[in-house]
mmCIF file as Biopython writes it, N, C-alpha, C and O atoms, coordinates in Angstrom:
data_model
#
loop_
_atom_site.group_PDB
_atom_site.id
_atom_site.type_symbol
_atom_site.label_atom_id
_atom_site.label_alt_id
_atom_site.label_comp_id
_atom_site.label_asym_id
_atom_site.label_entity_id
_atom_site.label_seq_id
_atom_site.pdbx_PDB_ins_code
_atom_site.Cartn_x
_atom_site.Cartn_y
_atom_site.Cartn_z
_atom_site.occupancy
_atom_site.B_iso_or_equiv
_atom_site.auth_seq_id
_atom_site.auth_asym_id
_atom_site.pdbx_PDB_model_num
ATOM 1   N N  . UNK A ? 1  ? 15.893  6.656   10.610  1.0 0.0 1  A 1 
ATOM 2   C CA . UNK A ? 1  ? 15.601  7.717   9.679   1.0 0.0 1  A 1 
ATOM 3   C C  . UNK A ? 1  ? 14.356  7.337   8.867   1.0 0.0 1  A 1 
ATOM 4   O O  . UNK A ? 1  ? 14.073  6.202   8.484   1.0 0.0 1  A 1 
ATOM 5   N N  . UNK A ? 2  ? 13.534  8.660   8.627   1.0 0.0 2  A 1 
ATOM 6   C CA . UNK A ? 2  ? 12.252  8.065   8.137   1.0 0.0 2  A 1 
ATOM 7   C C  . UNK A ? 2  ? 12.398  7.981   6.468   1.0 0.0 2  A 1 
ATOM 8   O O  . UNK A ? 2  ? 12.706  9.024   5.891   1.0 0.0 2  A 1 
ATOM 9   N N  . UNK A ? 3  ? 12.217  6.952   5.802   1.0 0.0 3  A 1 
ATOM 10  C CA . UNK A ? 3  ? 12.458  6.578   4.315   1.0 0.0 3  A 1 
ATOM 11  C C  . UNK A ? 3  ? 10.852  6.901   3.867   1.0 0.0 3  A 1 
ATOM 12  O O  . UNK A ? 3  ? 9.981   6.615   4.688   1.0 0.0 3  A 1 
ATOM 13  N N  . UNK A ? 4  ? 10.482  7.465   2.636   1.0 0.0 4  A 1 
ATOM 14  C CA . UNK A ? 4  ? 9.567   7.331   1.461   1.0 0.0 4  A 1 
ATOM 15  C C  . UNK A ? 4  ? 9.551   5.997   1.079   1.0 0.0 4  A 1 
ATOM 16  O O  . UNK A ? 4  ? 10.640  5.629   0.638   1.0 0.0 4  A 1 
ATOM 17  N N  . UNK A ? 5  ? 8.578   5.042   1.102   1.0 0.0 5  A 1 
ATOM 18  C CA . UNK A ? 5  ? 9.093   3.606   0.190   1.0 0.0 5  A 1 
ATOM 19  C C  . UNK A ? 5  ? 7.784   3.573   -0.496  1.0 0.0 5  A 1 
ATOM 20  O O  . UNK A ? 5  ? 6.720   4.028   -0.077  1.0 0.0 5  A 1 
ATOM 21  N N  . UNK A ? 6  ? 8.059   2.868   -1.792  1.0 0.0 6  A 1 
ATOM 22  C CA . UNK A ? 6  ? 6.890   2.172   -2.651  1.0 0.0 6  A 1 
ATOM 23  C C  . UNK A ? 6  ? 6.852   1.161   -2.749  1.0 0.0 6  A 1 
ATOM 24  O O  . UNK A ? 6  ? 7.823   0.613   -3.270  1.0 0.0 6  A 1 
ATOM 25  N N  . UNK A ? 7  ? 5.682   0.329   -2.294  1.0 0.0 7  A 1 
ATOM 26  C CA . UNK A ? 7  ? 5.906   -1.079  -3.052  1.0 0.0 7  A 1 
ATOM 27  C C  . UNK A ? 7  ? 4.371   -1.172  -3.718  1.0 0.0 7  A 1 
ATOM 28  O O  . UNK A ? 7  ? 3.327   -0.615  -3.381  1.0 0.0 7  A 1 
ATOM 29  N N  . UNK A ? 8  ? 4.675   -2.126  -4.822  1.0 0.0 8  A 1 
ATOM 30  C CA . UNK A ? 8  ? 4.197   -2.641  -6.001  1.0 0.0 8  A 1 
ATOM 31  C C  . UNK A ? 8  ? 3.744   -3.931  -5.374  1.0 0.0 8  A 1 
ATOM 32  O O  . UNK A ? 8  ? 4.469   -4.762  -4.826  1.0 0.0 8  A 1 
ATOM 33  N N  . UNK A ? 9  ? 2.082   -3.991  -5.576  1.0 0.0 9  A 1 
ATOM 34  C CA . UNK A ? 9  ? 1.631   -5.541  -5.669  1.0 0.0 9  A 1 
ATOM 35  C C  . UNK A ? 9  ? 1.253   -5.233  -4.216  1.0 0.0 9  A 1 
ATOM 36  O O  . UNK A ? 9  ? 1.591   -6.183  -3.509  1.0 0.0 9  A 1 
ATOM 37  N N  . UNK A ? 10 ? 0.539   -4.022  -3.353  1.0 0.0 10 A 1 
ATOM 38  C CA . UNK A ? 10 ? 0.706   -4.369  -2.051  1.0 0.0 10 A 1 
ATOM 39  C C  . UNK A ? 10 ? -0.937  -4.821  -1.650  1.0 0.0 10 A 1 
ATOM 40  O O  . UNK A ? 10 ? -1.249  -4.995  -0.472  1.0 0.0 10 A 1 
ATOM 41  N N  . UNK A ? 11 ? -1.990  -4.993  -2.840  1.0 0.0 11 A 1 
ATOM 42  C CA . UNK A ? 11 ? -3.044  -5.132  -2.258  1.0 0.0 11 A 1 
ATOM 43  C C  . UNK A ? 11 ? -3.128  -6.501  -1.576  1.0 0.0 11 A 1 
ATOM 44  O O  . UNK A ? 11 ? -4.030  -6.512  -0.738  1.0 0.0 11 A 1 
ATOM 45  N N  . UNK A ? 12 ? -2.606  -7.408  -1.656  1.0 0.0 12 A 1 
ATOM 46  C CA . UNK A ? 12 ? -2.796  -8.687  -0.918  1.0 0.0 12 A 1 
ATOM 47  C C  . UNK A ? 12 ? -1.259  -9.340  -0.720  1.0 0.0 12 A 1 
ATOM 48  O O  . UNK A ? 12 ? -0.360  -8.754  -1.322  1.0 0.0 12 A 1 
ATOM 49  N N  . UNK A ? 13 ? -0.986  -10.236 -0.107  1.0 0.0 13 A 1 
ATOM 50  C CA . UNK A ? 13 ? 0.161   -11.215 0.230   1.0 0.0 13 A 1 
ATOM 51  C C  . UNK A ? 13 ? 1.085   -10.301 0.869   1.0 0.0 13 A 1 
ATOM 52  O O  . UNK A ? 13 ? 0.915   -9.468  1.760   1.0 0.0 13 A 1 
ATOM 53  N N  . UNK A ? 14 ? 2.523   -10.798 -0.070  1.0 0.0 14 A 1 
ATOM 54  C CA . UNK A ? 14 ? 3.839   -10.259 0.970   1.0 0.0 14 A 1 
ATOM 55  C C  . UNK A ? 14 ? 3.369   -8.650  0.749   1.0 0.0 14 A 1 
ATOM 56  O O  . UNK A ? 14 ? 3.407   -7.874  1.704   1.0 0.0 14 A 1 
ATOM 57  N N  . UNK A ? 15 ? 3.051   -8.339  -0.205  1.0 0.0 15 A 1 
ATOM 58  C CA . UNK A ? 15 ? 3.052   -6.685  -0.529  1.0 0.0 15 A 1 
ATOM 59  C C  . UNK A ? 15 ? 2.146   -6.107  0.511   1.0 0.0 15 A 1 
ATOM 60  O O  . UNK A ? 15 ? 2.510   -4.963  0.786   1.0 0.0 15 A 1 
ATOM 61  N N  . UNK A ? 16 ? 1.385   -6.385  1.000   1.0 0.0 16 A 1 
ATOM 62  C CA . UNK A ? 16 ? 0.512   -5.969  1.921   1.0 0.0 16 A 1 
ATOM 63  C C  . UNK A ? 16 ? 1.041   -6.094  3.229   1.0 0.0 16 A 1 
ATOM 64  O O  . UNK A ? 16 ? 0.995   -5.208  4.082   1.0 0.0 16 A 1 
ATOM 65  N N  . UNK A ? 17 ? 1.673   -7.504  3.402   1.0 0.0 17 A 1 
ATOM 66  C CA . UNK A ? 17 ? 2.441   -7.364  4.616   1.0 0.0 17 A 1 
ATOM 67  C C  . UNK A ? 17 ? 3.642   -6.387  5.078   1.0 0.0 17 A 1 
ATOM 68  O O  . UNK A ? 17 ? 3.908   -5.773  6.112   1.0 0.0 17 A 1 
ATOM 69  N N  . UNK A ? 18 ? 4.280   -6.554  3.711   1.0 0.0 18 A 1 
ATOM 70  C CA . UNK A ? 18 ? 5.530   -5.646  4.211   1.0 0.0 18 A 1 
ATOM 71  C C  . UNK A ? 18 ? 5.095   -3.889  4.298   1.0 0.0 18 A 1 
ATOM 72  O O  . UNK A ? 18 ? 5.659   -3.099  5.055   1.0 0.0 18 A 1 
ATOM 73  N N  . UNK A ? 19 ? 4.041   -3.548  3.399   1.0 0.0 19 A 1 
ATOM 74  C CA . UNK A ? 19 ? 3.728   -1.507  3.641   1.0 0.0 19 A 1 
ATOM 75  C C  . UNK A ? 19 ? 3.174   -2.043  5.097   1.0 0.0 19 A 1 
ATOM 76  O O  . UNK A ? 19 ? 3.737   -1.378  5.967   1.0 0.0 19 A 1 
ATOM 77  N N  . UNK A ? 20 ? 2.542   -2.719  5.502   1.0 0.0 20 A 1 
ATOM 78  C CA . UNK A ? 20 ? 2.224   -3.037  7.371   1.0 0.0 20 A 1 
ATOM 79  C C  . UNK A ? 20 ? 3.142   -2.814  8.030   1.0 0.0 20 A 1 
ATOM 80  O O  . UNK A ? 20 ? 2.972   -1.973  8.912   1.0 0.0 20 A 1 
ATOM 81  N N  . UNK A ? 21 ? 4.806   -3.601  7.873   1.0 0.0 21 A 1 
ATOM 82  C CA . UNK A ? 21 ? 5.736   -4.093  8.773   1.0 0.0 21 A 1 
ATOM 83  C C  . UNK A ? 21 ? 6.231   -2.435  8.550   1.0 0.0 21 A 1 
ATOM 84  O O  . UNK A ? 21 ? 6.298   -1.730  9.557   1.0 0.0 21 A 1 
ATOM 85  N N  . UNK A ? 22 ? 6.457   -2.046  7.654   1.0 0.0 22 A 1 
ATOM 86  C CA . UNK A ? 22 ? 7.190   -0.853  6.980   1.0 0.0 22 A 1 
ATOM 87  C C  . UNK A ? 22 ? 7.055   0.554   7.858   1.0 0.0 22 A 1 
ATOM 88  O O  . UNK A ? 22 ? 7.801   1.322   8.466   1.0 0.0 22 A 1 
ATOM 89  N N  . UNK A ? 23 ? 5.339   0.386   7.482   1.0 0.0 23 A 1 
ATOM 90  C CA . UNK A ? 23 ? 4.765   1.390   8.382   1.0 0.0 23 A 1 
ATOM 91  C C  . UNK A ? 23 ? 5.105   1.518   9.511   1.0 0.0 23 A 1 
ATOM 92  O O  . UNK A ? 23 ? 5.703   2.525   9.891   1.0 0.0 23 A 1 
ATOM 93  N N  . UNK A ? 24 ? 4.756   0.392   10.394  1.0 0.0 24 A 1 
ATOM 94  C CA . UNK A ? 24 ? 5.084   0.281   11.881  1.0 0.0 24 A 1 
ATOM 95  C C  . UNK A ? 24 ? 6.269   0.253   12.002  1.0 0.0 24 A 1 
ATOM 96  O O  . UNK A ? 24 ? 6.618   -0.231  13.079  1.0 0.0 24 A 1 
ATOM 97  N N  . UNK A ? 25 ? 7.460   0.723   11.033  1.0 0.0 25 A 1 
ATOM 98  C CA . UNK A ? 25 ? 9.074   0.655   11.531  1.0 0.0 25 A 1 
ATOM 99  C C  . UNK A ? 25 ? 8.840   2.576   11.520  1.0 0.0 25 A 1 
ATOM 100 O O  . UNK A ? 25 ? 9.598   3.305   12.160  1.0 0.0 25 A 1 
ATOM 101 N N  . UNK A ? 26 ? 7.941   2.992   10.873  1.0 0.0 26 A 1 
ATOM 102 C CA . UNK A ? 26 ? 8.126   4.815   10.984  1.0 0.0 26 A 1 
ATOM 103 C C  . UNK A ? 26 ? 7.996   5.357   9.501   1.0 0.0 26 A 1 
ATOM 104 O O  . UNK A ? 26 ? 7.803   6.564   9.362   1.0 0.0 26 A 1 
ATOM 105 N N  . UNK A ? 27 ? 8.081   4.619   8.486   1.0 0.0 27 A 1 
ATOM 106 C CA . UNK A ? 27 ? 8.362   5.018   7.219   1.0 0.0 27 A 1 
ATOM 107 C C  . UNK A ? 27 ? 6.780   5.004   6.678   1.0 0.0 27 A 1 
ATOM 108 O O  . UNK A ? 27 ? 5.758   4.365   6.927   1.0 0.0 27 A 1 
ATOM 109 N N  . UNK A ? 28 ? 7.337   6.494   5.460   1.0 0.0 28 A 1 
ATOM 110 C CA . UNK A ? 28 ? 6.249   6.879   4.859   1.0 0.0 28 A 1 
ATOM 111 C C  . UNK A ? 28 ? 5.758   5.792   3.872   1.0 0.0 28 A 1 
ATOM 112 O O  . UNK A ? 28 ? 6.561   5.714   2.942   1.0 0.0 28 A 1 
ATOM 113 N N  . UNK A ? 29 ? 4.625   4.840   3.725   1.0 0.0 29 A 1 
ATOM 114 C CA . UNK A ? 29 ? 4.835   3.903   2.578   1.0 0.0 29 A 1 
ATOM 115 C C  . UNK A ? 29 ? 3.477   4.257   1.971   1.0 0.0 29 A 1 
ATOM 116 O O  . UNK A ? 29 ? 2.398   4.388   2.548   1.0 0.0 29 A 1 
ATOM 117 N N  . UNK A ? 30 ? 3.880   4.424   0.231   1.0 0.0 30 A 1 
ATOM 118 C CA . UNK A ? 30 ? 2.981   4.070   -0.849  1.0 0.0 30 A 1 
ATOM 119 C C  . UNK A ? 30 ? 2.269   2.898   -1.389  1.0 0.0 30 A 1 
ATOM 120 O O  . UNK A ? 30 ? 2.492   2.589   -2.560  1.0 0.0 30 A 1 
ATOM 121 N N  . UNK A ? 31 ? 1.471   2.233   -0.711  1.0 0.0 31 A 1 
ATOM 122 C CA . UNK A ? 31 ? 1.523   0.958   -1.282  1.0 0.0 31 A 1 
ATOM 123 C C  . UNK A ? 31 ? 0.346   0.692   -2.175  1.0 0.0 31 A 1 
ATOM 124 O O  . UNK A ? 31 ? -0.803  0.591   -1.744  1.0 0.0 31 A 1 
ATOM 125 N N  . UNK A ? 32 ? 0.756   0.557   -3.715  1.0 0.0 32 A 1 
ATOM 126 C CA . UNK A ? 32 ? 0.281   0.713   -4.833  1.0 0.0 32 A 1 
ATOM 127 C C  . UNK A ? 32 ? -0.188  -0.634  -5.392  1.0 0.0 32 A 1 
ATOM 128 O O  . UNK A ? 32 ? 0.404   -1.667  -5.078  1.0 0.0 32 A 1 
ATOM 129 N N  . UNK A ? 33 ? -1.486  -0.639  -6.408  1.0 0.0 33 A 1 
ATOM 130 C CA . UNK A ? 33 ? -1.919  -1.613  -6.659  1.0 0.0 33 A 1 
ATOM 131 C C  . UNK A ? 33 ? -2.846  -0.966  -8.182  1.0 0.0 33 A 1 
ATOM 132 O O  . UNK A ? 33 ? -2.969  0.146   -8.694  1.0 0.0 33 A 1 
ATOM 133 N N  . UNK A ? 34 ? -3.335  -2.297  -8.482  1.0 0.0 34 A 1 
ATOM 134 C CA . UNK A ? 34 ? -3.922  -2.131  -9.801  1.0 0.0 34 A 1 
ATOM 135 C C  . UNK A ? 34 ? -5.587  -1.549  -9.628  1.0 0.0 34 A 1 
ATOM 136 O O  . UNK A ? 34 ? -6.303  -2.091  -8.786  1.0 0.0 34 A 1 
ATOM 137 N N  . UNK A ? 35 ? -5.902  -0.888  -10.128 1.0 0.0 35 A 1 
ATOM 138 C CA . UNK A ? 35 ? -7.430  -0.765  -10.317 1.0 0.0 35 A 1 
ATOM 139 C C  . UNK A ? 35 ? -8.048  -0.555  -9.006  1.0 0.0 35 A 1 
ATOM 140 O O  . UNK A ? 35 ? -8.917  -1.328  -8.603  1.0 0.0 35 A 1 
ATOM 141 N N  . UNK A ? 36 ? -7.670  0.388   -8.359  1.0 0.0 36 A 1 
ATOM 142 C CA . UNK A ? 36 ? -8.004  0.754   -7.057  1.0 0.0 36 A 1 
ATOM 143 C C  . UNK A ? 36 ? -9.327  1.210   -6.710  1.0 0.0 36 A 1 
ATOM 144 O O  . UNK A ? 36 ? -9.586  1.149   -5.508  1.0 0.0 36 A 1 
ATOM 145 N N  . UNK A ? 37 ? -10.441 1.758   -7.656  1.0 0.0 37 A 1 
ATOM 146 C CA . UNK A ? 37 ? -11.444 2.193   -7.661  1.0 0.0 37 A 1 
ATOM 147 C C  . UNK A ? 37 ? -12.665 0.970   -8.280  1.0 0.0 37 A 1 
ATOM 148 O O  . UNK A ? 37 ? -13.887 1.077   -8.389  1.0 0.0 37 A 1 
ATOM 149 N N  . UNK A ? 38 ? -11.779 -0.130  -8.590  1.0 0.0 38 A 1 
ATOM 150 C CA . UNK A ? 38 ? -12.581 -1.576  -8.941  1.0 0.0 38 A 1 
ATOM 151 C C  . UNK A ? 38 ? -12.467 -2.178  -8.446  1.0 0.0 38 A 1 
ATOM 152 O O  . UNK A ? 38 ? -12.609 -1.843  -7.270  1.0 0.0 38 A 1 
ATOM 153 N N  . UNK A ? 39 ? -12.115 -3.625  -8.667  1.0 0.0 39 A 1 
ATOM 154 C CA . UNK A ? 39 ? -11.534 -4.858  -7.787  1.0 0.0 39 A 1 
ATOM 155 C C  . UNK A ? 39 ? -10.951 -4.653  -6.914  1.0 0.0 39 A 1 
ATOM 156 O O  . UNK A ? 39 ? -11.038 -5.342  -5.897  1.0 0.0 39 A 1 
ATOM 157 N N  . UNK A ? 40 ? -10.152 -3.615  -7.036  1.0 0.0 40 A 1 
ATOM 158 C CA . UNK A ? 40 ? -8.903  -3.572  -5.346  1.0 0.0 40 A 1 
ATOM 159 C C  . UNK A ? 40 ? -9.463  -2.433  -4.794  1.0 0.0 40 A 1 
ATOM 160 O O  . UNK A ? 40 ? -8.616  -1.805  -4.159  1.0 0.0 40 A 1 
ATOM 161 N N  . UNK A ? 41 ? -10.746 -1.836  -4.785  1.0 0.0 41 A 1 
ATOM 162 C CA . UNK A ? 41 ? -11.230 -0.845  -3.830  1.0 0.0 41 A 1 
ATOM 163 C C  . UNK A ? 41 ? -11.541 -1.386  -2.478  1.0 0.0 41 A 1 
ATOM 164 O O  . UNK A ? 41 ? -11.672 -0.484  -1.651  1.0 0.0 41 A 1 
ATOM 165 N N  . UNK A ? 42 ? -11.734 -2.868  -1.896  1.0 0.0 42 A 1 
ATOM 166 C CA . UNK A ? 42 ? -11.700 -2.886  -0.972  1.0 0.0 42 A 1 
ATOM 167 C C  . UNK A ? 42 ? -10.497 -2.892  0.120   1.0 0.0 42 A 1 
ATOM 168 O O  . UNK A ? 42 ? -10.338 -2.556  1.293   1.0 0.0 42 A 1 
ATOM 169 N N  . UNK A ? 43 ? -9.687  -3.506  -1.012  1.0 0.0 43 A 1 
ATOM 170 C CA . UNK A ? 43 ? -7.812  -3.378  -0.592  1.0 0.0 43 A 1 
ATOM 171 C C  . UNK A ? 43 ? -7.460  -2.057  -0.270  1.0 0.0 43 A 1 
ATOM 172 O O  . UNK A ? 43 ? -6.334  -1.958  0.217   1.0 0.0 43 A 1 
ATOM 173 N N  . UNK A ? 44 ? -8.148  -0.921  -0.409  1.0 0.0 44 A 1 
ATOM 174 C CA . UNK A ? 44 ? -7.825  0.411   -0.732  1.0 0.0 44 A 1 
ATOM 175 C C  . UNK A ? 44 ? -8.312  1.003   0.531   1.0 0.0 44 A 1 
ATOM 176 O O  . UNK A ? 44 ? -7.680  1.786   1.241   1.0 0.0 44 A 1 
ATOM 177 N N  . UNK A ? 45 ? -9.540  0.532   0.742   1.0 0.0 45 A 1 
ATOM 178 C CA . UNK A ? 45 ? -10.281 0.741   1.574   1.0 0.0 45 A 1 
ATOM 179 C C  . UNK A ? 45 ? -9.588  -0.198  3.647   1.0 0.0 45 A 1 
ATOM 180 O O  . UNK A ? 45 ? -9.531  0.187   4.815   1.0 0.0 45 A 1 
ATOM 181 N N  . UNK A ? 46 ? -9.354  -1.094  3.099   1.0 0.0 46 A 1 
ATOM 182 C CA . UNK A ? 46 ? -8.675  -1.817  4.258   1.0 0.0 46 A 1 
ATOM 183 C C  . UNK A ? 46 ? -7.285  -0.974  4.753   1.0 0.0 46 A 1 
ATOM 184 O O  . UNK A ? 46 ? -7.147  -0.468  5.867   1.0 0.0 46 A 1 
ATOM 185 N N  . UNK A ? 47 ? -6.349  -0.951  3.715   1.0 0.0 47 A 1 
ATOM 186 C CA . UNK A ? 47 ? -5.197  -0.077  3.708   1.0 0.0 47 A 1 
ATOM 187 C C  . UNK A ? 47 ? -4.983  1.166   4.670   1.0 0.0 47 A 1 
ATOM 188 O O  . UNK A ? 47 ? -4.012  1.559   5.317   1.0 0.0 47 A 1 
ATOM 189 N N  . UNK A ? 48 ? -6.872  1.836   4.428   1.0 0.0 48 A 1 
ATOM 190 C CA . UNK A ? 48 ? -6.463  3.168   4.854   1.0 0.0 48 A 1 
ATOM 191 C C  . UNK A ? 48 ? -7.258  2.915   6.228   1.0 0.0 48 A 1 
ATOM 192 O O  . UNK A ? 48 ? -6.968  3.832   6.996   1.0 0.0 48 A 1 
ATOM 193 N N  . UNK A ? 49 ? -7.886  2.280   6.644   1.0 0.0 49 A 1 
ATOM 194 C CA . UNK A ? 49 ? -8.791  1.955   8.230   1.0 0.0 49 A 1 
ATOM 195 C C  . UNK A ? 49 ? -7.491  1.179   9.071   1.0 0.0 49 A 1 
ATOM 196 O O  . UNK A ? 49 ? -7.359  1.373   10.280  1.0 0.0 49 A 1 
ATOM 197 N N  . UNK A ? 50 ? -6.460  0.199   8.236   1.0 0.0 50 A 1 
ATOM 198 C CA . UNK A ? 50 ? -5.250  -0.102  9.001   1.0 0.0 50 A 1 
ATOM 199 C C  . UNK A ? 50 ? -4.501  0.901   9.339   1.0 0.0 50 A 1 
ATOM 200 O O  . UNK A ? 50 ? -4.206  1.173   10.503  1.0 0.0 50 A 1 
ATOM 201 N N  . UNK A ? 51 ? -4.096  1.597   8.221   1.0 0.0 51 A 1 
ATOM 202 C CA . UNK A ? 51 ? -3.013  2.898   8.693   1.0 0.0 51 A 1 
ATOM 203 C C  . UNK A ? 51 ? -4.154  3.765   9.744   1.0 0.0 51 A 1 
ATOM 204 O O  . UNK A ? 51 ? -3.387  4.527   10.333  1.0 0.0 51 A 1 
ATOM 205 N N  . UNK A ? 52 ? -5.442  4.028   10.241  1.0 0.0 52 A 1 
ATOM 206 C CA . UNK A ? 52 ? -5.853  4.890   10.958  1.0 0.0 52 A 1 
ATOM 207 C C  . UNK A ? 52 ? -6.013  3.969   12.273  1.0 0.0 52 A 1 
ATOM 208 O O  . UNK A ? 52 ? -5.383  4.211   13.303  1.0 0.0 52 A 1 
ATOM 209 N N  . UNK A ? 53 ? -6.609  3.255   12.189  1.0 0.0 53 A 1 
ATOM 210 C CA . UNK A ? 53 ? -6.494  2.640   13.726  1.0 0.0 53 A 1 
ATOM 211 C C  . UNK A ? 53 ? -5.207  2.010   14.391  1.0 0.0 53 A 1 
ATOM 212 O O  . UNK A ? 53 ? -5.297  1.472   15.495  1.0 0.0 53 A 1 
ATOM 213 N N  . UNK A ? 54 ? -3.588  2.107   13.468  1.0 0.0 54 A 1 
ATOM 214 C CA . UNK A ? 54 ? -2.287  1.620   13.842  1.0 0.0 54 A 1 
ATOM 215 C C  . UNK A ? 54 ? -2.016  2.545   14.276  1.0 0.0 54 A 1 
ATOM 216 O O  . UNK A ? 54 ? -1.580  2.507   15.427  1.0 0.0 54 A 1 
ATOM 217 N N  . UNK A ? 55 ? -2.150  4.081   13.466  1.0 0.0 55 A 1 
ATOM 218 C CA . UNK A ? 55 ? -1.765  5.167   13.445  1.0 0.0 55 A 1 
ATOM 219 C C  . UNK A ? 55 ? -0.190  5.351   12.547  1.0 0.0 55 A 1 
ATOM 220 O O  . UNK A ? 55 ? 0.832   5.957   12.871  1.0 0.0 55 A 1 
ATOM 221 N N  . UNK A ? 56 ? -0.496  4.614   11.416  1.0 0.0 56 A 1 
ATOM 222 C CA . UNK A ? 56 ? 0.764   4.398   10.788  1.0 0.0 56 A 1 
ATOM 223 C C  . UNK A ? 56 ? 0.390   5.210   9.421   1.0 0.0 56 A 1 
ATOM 224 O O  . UNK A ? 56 ? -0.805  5.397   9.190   1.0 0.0 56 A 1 
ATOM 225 N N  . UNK A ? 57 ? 1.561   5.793   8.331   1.0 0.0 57 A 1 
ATOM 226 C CA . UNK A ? 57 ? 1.152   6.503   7.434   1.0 0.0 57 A 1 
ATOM 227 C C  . UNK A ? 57 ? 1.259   5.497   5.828   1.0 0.0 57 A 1 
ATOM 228 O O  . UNK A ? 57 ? 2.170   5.595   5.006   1.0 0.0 57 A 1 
ATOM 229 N N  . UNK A ? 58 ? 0.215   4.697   5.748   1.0 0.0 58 A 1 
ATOM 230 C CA . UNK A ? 58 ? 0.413   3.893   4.695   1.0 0.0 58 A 1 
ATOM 231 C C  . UNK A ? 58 ? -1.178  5.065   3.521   1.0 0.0 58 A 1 
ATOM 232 O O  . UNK A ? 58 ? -2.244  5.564   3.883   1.0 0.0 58 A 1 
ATOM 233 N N  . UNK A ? 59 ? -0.613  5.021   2.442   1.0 0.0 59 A 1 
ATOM 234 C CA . UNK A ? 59 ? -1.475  5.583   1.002   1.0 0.0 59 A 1 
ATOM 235 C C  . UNK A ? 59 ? -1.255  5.011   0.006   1.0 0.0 59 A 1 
ATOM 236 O O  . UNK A ? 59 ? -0.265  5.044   -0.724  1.0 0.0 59 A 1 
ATOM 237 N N  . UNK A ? 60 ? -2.491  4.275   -0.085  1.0 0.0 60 A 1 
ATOM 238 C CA . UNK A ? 60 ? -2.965  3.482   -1.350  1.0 0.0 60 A 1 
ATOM 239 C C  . UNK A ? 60 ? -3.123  4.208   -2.585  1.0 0.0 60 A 1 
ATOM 240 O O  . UNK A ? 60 ? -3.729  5.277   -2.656  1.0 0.0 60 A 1 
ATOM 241 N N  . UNK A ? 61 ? -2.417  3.454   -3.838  1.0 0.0 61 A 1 
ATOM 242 C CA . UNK A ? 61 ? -2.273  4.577   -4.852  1.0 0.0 61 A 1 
ATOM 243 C C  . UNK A ? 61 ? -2.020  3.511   -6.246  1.0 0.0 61 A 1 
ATOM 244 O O  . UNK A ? 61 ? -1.051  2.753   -6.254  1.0 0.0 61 A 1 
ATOM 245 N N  . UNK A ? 62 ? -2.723  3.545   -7.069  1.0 0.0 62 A 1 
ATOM 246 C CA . UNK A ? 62 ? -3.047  3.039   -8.306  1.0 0.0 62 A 1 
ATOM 247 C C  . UNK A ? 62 ? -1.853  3.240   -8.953  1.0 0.0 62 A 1 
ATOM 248 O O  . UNK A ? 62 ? -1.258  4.305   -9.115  1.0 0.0 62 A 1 
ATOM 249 N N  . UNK A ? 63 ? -1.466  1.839   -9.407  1.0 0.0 63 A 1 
ATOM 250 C CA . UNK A ? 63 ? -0.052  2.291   -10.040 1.0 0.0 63 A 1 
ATOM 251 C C  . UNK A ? 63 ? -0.029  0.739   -11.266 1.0 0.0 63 A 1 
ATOM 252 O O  . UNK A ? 63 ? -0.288  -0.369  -10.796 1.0 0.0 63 A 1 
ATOM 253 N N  . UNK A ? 64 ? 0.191   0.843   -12.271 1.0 0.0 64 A 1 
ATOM 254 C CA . UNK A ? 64 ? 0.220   -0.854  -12.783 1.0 0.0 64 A 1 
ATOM 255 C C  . UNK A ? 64 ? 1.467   -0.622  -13.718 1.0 0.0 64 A 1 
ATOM 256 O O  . UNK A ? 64 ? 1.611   0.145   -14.670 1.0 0.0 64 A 1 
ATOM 257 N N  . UNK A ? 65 ? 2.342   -1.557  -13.122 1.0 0.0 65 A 1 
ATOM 258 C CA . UNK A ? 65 ? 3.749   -2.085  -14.289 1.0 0.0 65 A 1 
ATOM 259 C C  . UNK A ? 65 ? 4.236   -2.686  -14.915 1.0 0.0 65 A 1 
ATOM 260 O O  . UNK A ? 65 ? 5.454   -2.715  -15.090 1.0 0.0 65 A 1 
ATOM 261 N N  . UNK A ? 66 ? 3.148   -3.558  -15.605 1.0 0.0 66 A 1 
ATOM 262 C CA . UNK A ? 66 ? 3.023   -4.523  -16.544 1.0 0.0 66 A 1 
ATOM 263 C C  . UNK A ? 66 ? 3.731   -3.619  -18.054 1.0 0.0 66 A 1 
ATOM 264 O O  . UNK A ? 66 ? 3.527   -2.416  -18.216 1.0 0.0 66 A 1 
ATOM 265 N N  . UNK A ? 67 ? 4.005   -3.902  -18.381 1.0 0.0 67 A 1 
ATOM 266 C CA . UNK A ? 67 ? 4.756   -3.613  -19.466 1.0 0.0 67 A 1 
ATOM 267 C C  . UNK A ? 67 ? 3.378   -3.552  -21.231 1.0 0.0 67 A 1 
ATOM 268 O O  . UNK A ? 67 ? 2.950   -4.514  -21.869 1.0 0.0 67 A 1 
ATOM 269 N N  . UNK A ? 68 ? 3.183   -2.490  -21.383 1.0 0.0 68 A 1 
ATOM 270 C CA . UNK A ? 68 ? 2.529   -2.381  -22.587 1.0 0.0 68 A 1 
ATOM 271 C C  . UNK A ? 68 ? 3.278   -2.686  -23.759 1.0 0.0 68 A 1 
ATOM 272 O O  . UNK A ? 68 ? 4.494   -2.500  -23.698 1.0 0.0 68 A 1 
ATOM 273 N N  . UNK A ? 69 ? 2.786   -3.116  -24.804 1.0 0.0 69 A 1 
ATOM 274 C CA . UNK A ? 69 ? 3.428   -3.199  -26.134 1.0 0.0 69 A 1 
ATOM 275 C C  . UNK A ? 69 ? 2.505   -2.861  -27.051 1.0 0.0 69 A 1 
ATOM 276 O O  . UNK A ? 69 ? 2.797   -2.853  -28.247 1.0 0.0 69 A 1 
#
């Protein structure tokens, strides 16, 4: 069954690996990161040339959950 998933932290390491593994199981994945149009625009940019040449549906999407005070 095809799941929606988000993960947090996916511009590099496990987070990047798993919206990969995720994708290629069929599932829709969000995989969100900080400052997507700065520092992680190339993460953003990699993300979406992987999901097109896998043919998998991964979307990179600016998200930060650090806790403000």
């Amino acid at each position: 069954m095809k799941q929606v998933i988000l993960i947090t932290g996916a511009s590099s390491g496990f987070g990047a690996l798993a919206a990969r593994a995720l994708s290629h199981a069929g599932h829709i994945v969000y995989a969100s990161m900080r400052d997507t149009q700065g520092r992680n625009a190339p993460q953003v940019k990699a993300a979406e040339e992987y999901a097109a040449a896998n043919h998998v549906d991964i979307r990179a999407i600016e998200l930060d959950v650090a806790l403000q005070k």
